[in-house]
N, C-alpha and C positions, 0 to 999 in steps of 0.2 A: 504493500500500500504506500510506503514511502516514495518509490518508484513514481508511481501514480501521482501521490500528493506533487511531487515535481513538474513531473510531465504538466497537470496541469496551471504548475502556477504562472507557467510562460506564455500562457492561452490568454487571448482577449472572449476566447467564446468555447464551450465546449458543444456539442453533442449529446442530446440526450432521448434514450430511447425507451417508450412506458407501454406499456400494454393497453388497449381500446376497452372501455369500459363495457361498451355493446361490443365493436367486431370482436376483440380480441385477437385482433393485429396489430402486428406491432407497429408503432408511428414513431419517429425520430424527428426533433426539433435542435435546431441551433439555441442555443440559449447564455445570454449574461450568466455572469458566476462572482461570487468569491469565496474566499477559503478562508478560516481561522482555527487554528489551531489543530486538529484534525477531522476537521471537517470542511463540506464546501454547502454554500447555499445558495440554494437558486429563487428567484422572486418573479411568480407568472405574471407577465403583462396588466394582464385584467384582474389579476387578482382570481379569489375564490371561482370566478367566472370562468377562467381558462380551460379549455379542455384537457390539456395533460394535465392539470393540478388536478382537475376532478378525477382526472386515469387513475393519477398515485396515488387520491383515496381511497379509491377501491380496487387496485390492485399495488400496493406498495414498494413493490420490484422497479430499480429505474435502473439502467444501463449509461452512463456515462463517458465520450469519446474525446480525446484531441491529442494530437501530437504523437500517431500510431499507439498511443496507451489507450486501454478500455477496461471499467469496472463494472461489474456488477454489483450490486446491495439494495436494502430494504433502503428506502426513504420514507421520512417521517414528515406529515405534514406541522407544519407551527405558524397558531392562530394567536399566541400570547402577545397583543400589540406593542408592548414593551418590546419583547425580541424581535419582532418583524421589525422596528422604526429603526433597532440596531443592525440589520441585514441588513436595509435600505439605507442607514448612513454609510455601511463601508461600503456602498455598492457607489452611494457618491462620491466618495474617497477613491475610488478605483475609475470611474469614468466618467464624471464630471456631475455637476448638482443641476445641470439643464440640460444636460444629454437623460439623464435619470427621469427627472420630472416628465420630460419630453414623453421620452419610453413609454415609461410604468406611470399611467394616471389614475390606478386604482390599487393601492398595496397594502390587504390588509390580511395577507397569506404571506410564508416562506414555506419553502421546505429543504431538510435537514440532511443531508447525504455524508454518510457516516465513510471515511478515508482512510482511518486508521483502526 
């Protein structure tokens, strides 16, 4: 996983791939990221709205790709607003607080992808 945490930390974006609540196909999406400590988290567009967010509630397997590294593990959705405002600041510390705002105009979901 160390491996991993690496690979991704030179990513501006990774890849992530969840399973279809209804097909149950797999869908893969580019997605924003950051990492802190050993973990990485990701913040859906829309918020609780997003389709993969809804995926990884009911099915909590996400696939993660960049830089020829790939993880699999559970993902944890997180609705504590406290923690998301904290996701959501280092996400404007990592690529700017009007690229962010721009983005994500509804963020009251993260989810938790466990790296170590």
């Amino acid at each position: 996983m160390e491996q991993a945490r690496d690979a991704f930390a030179g990513a501006r974006e990774v890849e992530i791939t969840v399973t279809g609540r209804r097909s149950g196909r797999q869908i893969s999406h580019p997605v924003w990221f950051v990492q802190e400590d050993q973990n990485m988290f990701l913040v859906p567009i829309t918020g609780a709205d997003s389709d993969w967010y809804k995926n990884v509630r009911k099915t909590p397997m996400i696939q993660v790709s960049a830089n020829g590294t790939s993880v699999s593990t559970p993902a944890t959705p997180i609705t504590d607003a406290d923690r998301v405002e904290h996701i959501v600041a280092m996400f404007r510390d990592k690529y700017g607080p009007e690229q962010v705002e721009r983005q994500y105009p509804k963020h009251d979901v993260a989810v938790q992808v466990p790296l170590g």
